[in-house]
PDB file of N, CA, C and O in Angstrom:
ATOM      1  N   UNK A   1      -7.269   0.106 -18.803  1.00  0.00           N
ATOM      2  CA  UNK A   1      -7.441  -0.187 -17.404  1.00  0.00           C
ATOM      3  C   UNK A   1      -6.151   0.169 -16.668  1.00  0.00           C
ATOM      4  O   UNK A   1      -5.158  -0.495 -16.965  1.00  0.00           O
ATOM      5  N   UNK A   2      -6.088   0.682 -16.174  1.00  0.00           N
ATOM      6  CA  UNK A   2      -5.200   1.559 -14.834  1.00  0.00           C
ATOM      7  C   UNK A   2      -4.844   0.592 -13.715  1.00  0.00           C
ATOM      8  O   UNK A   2      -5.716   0.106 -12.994  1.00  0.00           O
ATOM      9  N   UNK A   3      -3.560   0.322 -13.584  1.00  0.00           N
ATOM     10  CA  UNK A   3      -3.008  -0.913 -12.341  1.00  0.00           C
ATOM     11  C   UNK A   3      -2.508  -0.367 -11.404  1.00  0.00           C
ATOM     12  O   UNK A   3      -2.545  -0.951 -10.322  1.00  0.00           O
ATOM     13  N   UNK A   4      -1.818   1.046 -11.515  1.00  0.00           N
ATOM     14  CA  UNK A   4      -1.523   1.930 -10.815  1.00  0.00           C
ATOM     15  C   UNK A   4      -1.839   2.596  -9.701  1.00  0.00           C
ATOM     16  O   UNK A   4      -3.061   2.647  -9.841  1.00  0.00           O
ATOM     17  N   UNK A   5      -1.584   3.212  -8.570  1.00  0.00           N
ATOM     18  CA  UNK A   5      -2.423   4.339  -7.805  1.00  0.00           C
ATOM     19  C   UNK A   5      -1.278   5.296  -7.207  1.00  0.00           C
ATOM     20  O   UNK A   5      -0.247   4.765  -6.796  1.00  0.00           O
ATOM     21  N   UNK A   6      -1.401   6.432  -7.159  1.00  0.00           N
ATOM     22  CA  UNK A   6      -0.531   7.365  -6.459  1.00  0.00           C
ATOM     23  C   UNK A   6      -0.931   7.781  -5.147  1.00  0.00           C
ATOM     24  O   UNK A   6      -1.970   8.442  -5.118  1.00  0.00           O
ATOM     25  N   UNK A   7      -0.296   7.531  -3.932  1.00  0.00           N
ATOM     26  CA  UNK A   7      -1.196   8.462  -3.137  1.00  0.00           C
ATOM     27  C   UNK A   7       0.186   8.694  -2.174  1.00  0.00           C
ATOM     28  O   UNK A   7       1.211   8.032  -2.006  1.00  0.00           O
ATOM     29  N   UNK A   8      -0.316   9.962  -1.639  1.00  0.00           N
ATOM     30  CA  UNK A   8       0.547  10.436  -0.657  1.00  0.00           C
ATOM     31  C   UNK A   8      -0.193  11.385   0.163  1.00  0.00           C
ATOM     32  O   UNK A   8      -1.178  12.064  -0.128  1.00  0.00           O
ATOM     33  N   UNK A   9       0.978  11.236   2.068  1.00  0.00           N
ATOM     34  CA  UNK A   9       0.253  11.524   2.748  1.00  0.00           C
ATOM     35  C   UNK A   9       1.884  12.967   2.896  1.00  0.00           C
ATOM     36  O   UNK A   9       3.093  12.775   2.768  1.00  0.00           O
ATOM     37  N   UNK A  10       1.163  14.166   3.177  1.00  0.00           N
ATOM     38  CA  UNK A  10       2.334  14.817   3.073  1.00  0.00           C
ATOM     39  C   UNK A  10       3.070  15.298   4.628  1.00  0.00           C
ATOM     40  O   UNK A  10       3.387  16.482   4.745  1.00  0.00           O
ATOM     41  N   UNK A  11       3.263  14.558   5.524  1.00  0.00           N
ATOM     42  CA  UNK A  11       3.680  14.835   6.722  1.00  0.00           C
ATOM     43  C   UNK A  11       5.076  14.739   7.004  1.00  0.00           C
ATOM     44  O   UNK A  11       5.330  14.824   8.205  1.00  0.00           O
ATOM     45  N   UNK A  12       6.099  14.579   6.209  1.00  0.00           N
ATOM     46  CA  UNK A  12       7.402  14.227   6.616  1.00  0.00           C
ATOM     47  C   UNK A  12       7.736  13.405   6.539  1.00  0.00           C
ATOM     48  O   UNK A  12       8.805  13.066   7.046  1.00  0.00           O
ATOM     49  N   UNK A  13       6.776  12.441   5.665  1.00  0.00           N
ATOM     50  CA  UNK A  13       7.540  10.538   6.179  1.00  0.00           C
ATOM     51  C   UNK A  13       7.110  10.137   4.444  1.00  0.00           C
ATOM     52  O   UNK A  13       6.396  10.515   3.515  1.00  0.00           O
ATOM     53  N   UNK A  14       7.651   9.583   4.646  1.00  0.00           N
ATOM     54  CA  UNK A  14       7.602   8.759   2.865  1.00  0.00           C
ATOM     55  C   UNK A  14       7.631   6.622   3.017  1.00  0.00           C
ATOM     56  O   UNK A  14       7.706   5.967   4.056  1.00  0.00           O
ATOM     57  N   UNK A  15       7.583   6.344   2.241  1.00  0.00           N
ATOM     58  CA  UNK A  15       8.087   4.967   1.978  1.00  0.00           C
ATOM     59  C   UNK A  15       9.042   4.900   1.045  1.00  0.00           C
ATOM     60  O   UNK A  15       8.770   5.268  -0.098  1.00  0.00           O
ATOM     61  N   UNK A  16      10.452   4.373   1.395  1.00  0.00           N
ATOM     62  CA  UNK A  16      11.636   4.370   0.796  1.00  0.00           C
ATOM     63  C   UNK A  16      12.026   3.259  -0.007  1.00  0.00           C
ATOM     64  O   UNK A  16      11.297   2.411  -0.521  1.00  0.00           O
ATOM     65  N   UNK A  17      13.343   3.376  -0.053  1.00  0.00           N
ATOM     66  CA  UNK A  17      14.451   2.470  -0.640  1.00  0.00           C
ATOM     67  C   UNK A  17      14.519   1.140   0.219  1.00  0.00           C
ATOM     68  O   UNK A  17      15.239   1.046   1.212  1.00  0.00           O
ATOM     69  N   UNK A  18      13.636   0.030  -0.290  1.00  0.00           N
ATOM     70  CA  UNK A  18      13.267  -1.580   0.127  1.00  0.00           C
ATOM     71  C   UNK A  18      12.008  -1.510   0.673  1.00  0.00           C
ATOM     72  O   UNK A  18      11.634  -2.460   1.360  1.00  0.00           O
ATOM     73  N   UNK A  19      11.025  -0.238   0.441  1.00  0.00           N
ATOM     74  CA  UNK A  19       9.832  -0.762   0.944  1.00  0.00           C
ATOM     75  C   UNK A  19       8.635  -1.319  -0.039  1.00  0.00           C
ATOM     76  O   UNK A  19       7.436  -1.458   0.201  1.00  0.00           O
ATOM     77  N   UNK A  20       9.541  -1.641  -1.471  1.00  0.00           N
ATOM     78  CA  UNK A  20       8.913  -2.064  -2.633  1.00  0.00           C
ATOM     79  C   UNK A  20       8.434  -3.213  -1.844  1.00  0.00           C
ATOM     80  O   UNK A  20       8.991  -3.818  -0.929  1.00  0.00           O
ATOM     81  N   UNK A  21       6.994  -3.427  -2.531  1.00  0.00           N
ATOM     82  CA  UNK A  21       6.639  -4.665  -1.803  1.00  0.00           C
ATOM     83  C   UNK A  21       5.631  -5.164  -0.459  1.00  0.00           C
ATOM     84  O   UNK A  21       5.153  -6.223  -0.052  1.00  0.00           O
ATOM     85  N   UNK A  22       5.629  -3.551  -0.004  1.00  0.00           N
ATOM     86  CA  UNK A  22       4.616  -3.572   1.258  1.00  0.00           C
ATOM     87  C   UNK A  22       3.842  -2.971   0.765  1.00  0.00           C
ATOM     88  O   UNK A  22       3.728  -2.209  -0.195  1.00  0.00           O
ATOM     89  N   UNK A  23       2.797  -3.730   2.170  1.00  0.00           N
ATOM     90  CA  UNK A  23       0.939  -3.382   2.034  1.00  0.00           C
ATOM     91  C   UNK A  23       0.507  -1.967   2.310  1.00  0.00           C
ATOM     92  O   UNK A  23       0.627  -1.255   3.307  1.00  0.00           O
ATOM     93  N   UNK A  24      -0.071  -1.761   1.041  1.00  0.00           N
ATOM     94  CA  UNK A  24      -1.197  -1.034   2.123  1.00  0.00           C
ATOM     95  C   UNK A  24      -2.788  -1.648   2.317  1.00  0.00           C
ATOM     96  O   UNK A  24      -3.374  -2.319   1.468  1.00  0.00           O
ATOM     97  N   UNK A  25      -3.157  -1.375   3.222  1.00  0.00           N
ATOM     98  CA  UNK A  25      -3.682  -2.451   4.414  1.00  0.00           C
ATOM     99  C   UNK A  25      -5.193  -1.488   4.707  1.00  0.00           C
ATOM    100  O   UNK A  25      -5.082  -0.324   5.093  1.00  0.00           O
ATOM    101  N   UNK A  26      -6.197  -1.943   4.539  1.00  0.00           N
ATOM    102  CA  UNK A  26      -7.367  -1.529   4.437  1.00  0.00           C
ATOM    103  C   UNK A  26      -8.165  -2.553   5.938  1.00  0.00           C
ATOM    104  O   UNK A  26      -7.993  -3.772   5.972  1.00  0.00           O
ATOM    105  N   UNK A  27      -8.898  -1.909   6.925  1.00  0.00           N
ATOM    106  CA  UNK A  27      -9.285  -2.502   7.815  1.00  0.00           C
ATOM    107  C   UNK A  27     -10.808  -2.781   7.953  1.00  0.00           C
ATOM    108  O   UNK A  27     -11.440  -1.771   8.261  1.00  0.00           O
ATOM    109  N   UNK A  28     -11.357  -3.617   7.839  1.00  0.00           N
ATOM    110  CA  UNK A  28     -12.999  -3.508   7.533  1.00  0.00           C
ATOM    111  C   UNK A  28     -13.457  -4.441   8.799  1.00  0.00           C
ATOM    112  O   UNK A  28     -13.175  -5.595   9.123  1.00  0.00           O
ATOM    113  N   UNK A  29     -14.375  -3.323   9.429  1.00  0.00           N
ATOM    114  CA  UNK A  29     -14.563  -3.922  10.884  1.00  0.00           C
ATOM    115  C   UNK A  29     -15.710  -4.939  10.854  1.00  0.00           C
ATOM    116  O   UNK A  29     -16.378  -5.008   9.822  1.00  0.00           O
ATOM    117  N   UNK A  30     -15.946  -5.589  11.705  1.00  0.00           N
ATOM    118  CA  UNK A  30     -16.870  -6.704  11.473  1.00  0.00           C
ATOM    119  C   UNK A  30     -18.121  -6.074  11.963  1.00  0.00           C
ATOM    120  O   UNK A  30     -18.194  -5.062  12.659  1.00  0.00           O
ATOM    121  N   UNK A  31     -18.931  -6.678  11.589  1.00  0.00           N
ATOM    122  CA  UNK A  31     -20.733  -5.801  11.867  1.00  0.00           C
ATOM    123  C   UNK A  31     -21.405  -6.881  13.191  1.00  0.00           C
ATOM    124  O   UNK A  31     -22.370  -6.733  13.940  1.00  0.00           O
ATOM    125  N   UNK A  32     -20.359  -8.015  13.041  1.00  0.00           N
ATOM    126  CA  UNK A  32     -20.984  -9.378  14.104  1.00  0.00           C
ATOM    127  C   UNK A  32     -21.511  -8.441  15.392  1.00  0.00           C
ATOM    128  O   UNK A  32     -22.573  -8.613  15.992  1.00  0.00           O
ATOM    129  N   UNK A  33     -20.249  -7.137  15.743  1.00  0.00           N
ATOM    130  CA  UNK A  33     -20.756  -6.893  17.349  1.00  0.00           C
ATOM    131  C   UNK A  33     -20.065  -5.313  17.382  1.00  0.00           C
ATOM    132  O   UNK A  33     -18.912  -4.882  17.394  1.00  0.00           O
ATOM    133  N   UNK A  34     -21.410  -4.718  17.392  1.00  0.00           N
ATOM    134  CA  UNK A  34     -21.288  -2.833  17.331  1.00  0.00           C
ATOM    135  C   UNK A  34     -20.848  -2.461  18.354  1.00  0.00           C
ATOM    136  O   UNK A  34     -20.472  -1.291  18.415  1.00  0.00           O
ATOM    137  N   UNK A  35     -20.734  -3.338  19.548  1.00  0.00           N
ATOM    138  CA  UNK A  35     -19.794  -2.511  20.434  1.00  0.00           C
ATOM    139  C   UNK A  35     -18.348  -2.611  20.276  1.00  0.00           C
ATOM    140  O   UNK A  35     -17.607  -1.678  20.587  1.00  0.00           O
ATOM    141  N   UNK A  36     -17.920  -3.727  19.795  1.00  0.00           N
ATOM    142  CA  UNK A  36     -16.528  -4.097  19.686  1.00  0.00           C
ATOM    143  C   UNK A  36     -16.319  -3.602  18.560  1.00  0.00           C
ATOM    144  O   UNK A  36     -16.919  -4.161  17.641  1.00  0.00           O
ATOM    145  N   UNK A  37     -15.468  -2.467  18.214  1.00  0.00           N
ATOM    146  CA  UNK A  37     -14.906  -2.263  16.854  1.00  0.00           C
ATOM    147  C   UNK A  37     -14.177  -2.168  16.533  1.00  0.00           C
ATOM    148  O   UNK A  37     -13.902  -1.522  15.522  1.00  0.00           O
ATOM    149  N   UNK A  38     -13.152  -3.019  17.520  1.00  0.00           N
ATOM    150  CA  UNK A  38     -11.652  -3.794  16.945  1.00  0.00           C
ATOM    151  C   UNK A  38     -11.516  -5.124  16.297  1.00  0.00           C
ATOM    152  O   UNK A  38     -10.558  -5.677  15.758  1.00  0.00           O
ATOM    153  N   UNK A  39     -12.843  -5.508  16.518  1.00  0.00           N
ATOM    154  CA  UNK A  39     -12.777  -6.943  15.509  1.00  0.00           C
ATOM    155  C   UNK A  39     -13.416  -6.809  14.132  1.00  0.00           C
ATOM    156  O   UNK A  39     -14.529  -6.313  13.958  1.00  0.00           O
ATOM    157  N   UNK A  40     -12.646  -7.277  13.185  1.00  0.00           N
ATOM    158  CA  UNK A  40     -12.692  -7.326  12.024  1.00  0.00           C
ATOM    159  C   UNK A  40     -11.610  -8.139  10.874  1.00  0.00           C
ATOM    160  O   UNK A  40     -11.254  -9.317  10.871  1.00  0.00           O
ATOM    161  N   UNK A  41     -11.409  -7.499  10.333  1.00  0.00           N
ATOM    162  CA  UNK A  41     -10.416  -8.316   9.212  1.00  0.00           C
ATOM    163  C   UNK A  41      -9.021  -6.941   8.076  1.00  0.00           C
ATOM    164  O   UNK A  41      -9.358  -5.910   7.493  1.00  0.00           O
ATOM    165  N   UNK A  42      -8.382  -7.209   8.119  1.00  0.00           N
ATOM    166  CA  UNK A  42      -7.856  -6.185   7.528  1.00  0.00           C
ATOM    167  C   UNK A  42      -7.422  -7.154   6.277  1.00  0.00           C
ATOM    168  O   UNK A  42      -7.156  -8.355   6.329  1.00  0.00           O
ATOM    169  N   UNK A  43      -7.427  -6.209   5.042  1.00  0.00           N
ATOM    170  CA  UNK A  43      -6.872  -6.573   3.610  1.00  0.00           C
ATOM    171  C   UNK A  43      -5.876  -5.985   3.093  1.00  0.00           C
ATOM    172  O   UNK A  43      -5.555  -4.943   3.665  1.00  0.00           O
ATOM    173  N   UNK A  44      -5.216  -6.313   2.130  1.00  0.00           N
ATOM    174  CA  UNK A  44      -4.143  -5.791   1.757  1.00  0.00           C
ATOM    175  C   UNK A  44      -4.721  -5.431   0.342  1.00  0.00           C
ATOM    176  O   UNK A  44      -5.206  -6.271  -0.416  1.00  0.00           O
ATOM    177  N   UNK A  45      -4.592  -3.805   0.010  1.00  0.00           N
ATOM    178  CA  UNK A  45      -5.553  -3.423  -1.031  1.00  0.00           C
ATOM    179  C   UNK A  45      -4.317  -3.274  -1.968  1.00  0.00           C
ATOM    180  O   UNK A  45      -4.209  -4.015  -2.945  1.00  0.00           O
ATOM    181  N   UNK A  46      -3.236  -2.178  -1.638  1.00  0.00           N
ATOM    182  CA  UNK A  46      -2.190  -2.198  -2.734  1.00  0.00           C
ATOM    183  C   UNK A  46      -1.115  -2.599  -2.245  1.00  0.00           C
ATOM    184  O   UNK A  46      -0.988  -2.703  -1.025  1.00  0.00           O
ATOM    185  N   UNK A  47      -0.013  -2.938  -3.205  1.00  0.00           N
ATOM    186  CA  UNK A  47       1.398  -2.778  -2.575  1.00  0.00           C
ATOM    187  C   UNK A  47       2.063  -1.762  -3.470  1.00  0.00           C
ATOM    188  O   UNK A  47       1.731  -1.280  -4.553  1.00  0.00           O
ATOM    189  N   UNK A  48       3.665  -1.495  -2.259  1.00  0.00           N
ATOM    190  CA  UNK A  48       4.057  -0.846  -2.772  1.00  0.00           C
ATOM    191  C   UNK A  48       5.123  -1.126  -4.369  1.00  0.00           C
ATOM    192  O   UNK A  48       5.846  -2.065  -4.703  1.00  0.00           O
ATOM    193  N   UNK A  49       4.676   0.501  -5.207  1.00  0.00           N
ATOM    194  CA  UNK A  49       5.864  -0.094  -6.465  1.00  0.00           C
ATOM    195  C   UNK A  49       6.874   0.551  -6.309  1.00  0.00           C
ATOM    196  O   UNK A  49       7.951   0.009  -6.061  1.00  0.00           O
ATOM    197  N   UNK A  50       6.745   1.643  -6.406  1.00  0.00           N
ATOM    198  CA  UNK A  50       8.144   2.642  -6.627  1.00  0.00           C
ATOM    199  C   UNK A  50       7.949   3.861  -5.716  1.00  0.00           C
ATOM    200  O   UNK A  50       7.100   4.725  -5.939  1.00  0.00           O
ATOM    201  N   UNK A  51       8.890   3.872  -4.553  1.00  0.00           N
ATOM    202  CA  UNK A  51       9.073   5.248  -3.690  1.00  0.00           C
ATOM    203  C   UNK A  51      10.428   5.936  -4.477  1.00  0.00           C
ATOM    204  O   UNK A  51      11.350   5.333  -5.027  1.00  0.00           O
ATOM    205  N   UNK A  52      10.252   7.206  -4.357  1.00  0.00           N
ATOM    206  CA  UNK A  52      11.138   8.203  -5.254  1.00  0.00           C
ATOM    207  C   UNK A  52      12.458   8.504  -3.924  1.00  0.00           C
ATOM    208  O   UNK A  52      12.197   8.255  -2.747  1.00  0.00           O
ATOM    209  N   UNK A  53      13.272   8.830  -4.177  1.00  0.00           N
ATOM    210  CA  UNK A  53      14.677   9.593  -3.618  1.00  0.00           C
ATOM    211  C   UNK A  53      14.791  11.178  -3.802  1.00  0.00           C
ATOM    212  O   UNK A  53      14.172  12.058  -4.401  1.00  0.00           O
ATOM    213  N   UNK A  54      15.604  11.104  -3.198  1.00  0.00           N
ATOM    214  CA  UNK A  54      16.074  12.971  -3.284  1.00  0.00           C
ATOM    215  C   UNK A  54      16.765  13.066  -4.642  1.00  0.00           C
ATOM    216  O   UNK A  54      17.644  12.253  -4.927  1.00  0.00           O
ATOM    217  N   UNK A  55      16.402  14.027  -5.488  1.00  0.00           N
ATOM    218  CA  UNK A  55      17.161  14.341  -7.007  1.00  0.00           C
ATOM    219  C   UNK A  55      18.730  14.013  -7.001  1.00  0.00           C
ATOM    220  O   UNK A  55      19.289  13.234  -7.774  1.00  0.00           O
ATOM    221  N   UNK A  56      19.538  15.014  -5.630  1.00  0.00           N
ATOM    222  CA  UNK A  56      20.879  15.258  -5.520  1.00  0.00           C
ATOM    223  C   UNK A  56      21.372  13.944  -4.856  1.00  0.00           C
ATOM    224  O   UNK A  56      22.594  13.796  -4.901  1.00  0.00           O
ATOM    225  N   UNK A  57      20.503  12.747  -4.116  1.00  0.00           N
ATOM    226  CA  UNK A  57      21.135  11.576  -3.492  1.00  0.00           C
ATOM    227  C   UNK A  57      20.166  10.650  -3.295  1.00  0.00           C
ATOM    228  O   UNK A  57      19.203  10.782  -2.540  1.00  0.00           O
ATOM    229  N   UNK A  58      20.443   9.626  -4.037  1.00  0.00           N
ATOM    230  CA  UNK A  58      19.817   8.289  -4.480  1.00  0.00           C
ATOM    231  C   UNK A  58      19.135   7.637  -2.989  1.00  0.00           C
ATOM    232  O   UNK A  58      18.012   7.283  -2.628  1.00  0.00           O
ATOM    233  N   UNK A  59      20.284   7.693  -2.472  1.00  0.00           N
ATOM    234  CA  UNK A  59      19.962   7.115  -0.466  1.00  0.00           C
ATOM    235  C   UNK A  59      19.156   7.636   0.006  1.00  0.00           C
ATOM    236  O   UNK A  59      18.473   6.765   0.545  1.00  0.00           O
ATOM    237  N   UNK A  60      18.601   8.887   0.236  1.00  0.00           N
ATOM    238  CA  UNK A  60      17.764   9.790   0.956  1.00  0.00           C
ATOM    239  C   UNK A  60      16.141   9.661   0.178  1.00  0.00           C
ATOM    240  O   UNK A  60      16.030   9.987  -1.004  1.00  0.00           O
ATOM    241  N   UNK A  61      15.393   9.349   0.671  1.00  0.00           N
ATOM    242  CA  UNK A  61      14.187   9.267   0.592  1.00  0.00           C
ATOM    243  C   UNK A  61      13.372  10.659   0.465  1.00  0.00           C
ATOM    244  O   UNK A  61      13.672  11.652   1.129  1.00  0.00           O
ATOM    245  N   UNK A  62      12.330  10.619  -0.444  1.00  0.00           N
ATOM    246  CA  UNK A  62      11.791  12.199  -0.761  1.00  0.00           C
ATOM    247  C   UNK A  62      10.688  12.325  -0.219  1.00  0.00           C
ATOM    248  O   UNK A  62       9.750  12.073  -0.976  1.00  0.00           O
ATOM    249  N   UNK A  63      10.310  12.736   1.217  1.00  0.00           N
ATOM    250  CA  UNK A  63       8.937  12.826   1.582  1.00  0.00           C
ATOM    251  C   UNK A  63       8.077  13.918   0.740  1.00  0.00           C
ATOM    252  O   UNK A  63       7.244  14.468   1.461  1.00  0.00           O
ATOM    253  N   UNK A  64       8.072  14.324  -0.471  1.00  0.00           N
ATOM    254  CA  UNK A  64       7.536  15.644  -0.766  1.00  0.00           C
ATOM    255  C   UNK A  64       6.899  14.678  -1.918  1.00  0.00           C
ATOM    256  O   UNK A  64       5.830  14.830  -2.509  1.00  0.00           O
ATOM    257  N   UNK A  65       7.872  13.633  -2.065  1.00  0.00           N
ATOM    258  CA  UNK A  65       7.195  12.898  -3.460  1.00  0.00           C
ATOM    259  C   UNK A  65       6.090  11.861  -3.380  1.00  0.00           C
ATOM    260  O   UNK A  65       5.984  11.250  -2.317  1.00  0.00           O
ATOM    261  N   UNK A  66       5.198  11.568  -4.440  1.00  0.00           N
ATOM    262  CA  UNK A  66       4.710  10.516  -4.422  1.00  0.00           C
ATOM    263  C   UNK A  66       5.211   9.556  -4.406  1.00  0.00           C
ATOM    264  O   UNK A  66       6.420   9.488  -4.629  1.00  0.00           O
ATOM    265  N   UNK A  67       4.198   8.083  -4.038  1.00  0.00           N
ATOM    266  CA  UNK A  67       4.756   7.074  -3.970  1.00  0.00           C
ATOM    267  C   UNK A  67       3.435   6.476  -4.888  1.00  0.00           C
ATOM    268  O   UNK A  67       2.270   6.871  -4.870  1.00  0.00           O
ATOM    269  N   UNK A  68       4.013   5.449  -5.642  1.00  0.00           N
ATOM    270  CA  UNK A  68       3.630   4.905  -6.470  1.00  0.00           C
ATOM    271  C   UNK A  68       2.438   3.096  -6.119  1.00  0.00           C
ATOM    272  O   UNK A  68       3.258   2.206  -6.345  1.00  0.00           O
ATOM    273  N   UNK A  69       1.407   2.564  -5.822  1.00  0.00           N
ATOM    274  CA  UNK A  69       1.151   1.679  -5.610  1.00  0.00           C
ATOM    275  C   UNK A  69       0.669   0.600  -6.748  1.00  0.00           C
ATOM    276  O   UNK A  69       0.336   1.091  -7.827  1.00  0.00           O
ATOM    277  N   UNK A  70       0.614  -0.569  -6.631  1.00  0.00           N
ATOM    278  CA  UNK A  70      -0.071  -1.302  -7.744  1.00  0.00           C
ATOM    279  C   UNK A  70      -1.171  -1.563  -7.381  1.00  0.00           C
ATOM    280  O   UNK A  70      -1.146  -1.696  -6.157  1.00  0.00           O
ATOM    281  N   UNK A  71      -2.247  -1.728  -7.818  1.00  0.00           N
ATOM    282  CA  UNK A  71      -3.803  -2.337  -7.054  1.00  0.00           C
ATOM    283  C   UNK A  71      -3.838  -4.097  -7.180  1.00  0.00           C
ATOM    284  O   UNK A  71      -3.732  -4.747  -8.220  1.00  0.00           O
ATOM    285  N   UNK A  72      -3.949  -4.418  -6.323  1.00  0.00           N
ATOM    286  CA  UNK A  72      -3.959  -5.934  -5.547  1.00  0.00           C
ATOM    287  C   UNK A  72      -5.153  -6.739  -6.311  1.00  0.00           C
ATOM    288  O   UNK A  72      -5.050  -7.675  -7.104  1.00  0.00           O
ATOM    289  N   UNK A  73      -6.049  -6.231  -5.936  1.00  0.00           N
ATOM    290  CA  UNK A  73      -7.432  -6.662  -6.633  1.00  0.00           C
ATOM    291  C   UNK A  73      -7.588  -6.845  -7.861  1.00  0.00           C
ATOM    292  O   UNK A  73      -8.471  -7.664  -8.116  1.00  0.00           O
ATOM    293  N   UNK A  74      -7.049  -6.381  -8.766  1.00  0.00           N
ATOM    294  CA  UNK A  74      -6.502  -6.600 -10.316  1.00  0.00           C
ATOM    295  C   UNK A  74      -5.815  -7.937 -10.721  1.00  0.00           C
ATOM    296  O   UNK A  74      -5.951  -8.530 -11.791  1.00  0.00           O
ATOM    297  N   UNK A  75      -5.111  -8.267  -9.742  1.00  0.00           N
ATOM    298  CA  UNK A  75      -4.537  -9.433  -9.653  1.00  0.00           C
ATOM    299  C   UNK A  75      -4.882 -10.400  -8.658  1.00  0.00           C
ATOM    300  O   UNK A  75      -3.917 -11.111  -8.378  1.00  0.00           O
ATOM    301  N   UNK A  76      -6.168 -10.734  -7.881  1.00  0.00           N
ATOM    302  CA  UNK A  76      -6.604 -11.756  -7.258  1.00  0.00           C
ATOM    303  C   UNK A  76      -7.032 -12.231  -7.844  1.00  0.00           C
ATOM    304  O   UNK A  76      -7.788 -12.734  -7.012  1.00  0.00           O
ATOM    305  N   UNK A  77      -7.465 -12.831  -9.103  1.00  0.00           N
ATOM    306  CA  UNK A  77      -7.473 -14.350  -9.693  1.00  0.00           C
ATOM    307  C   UNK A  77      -6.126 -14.985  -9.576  1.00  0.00           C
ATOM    308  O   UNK A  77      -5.964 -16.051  -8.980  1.00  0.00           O
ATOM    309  N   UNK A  78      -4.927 -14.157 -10.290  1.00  0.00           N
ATOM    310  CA  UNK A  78      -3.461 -14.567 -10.593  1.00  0.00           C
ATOM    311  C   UNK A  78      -3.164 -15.127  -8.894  1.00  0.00           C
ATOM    312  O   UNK A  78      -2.789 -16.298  -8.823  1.00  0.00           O
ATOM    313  N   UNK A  79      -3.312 -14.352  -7.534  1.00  0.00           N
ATOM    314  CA  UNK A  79      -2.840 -14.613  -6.544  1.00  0.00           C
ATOM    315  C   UNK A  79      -3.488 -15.715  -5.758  1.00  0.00           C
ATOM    316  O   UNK A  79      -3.038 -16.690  -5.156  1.00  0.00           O
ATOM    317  N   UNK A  80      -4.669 -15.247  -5.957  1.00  0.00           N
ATOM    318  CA  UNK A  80      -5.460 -17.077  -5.861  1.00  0.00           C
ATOM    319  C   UNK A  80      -5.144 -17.995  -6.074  1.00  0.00           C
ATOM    320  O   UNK A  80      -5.245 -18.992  -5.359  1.00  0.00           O
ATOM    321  N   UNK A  81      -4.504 -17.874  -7.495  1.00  0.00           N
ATOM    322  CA  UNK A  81      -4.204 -19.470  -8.173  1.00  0.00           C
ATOM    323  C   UNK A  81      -2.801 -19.480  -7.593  1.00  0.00           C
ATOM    324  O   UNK A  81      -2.971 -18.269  -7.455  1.00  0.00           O
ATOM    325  N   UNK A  82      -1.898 -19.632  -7.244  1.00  0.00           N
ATOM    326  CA  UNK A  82      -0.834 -19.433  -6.868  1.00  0.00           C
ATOM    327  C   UNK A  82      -0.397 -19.504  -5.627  1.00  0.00           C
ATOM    328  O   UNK A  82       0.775 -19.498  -5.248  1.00  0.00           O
ATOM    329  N   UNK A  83      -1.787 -19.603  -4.726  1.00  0.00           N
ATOM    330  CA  UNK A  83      -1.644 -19.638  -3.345  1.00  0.00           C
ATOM    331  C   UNK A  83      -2.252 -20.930  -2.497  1.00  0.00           C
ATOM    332  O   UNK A  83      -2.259 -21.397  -1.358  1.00  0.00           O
ATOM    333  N   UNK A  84      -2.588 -21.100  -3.389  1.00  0.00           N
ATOM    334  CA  UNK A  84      -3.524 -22.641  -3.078  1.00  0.00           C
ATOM    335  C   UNK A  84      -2.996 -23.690  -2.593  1.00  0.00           C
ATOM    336  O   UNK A  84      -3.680 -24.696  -2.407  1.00  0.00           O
TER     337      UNK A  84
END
């Protein structure tokens, strides 16, 4: 079973050095009212594990690279119990 996910968006921007730890954030709109489709609920599907650096300098962030996520949902029993 796979805890992992890679994904990257390739535009110039990356997630760096201290953004271990943030969401990524899934938005699921509510069906209560089809005209309004800003109401809903957003989830936090992965966080982040490991964003990569530039080879030649640790500081500089590598937008070319992947970034590494953990899947959240794998661990909502563990975060359940723990949050209670």
């Amino acid at each position: 079973m796979s805890i992992t996910l890679s994904l990257s968006i390739k535009q110039g921007t990356s997630e760096c050095k201290g953004d271990s730890g943030g969401g990524y954030v899934v938005f699921i709109p509510s069906n209560d009212n089809e005209e309004n489709k800003t109401s809903g609920v957003w989830f936090i599907r992965r966080i982040i594990s490991l964003a990569f650096s530039k080879e030649n300098d640790y500081n500089v962030c590598d937008p070319n690279e992947y970034v590494i996520f953990t899947d959240v949902v794998k661990y909502a029993y563990w975060i359940k119990t723990y949050i209670k």
